[in-house]
C-alpha positions, 0 to 999 in steps of 0.5 A: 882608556882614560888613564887618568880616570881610572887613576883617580877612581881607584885612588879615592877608594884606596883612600876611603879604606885607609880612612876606615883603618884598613891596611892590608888589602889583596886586590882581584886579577880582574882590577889591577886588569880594569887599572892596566887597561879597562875603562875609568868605571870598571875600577869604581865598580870592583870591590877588593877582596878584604883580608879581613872585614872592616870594622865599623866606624863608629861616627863621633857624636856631633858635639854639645856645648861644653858646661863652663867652670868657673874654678877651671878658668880661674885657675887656667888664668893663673897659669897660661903665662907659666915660664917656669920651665924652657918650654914656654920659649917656643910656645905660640899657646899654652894648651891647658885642657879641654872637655866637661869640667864634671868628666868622669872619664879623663884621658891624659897625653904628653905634650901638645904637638904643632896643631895643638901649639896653634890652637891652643887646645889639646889633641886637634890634629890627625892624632885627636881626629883618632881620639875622637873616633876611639872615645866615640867607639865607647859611646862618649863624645869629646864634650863628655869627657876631659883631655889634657896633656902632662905639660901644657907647651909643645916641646921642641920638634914635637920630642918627648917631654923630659922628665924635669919638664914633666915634674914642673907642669905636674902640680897644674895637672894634679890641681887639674884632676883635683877640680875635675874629680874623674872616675878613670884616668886613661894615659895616652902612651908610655910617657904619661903612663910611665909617669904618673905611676912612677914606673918604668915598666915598658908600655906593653906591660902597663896596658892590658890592666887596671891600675891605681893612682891616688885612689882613680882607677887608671889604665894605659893605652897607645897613644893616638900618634902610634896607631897612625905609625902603626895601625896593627895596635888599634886592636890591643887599644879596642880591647883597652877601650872596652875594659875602660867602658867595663870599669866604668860601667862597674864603677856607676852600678856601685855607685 
């Protein structure tokens, strides 16, 4: 037997179906017998017995060019050298937002996190990778809506941002969605739901819902990084997501 052959057959399938959100797996006598000592092809020729069926991936559209606004980059300009609170003192980027200056769907999280930090952009690492793929779930590209965060500079060790943080970046955020006007706001987590409808109810009794802030339809979801840590909850966040398009589906037929 090539060991090593079999080995690594059996690993890049293994990685292929967590790729897909596959979790729970039970595997037939016949591979963990090819993996013990059958030939290196025996492993890539089983199929494990699934204990529930793959969804779809749904490939996130290729991307289109984003439309430039003029008032959006004056007003990021005014603010990308923001010191008004601690944060800014371990920041490599100000992360302003990214997306259609015209989106009527805008999703908002809590704070950049490293590769944010880096990039300067909003949700670009493993947790925006799965906020594309959920965007996309509903028919939408990244270019067609907007992202951006409660504050703009990555808190220390990628903690929760206070609340005085949050109340100092907030005014960027409110001219944010004054300029972009969108239809649904969608928060990305408990803290940035938590804190945009003054409300310390847990997050699993915010989700599920339509809410209301200012007069903009707003529902909350888990936030990209939880699924990661805990794949069970990309079900409740399908059915957010197809009562999100169903708003919005609403809101364009009325007008």
């Amino acid at each position: 037997m090539n060991q090593n052959g079999s080995s690594g057959s059996a690993i890049k399938f293994f990685e292929q179906l967590i790729e897909l959100g596959e979790t729970e797996l039970m595997l037939r006598k016949e591979l963990v017998q090819a993996l013990k000592g059958g030939t290196s092809s025996a492993a890539g020729r089983m199929k494990p017995a699934i204990s529930k069926p793959v969804q779809t991936v749904v490939k996130p559209q290729a991307r289109k060019s984003i439309p430039k606004s003029p008032e959006l980059e004056r007003f990021y300009q005014e603010i990308k050298e923001c010191t008004k609170c601690r944060l800014h003192e371990g920041r490599t980027k100000f992360v302003f937002g990214v997306g259609n200056p015209k989106a009527e769907i805008m999703f908002i999280g809590e704070a950049p996190g490293r590769d944010e930090d880096l990039k300067g952009e909003p949700f670009v690492g493993r947790a925006g990778q799965l906020l594309d793929k959920i965007i996309a779930s509903i028919g939408f590209g990244r270019e067609e809506v907007y992202i951006a965060n409660m504050v703009k500079c990555r808190p220390p060790e990628n903690r929760e941002p206070q609340p005085d943080e949050m109340e100092t970046c907030h005014p960027y955020l409110l001219k944010q969605i004054e300029l972009i006007k969108p239809k649904i706001i969608c928060c990305l987590g408990r803290v940035s739901g938590q804190y945009l409808l003054s409300t310390k109810e847990a997050l699993g009794r915010l989700r599920g819902k339509i809410h209301d802030y200012n007069g903009i339809k707003l529902l909350v979801t888990y936030h990209p990084a939880a699924l990661l840590r805990y794949p069970e909850y990309k079900k409740e966040t399908w059915e957010d997501m197809k009562l999100l398009k169903k708003t919005y589906e609403g809101l364009r037929s009325n007008g």
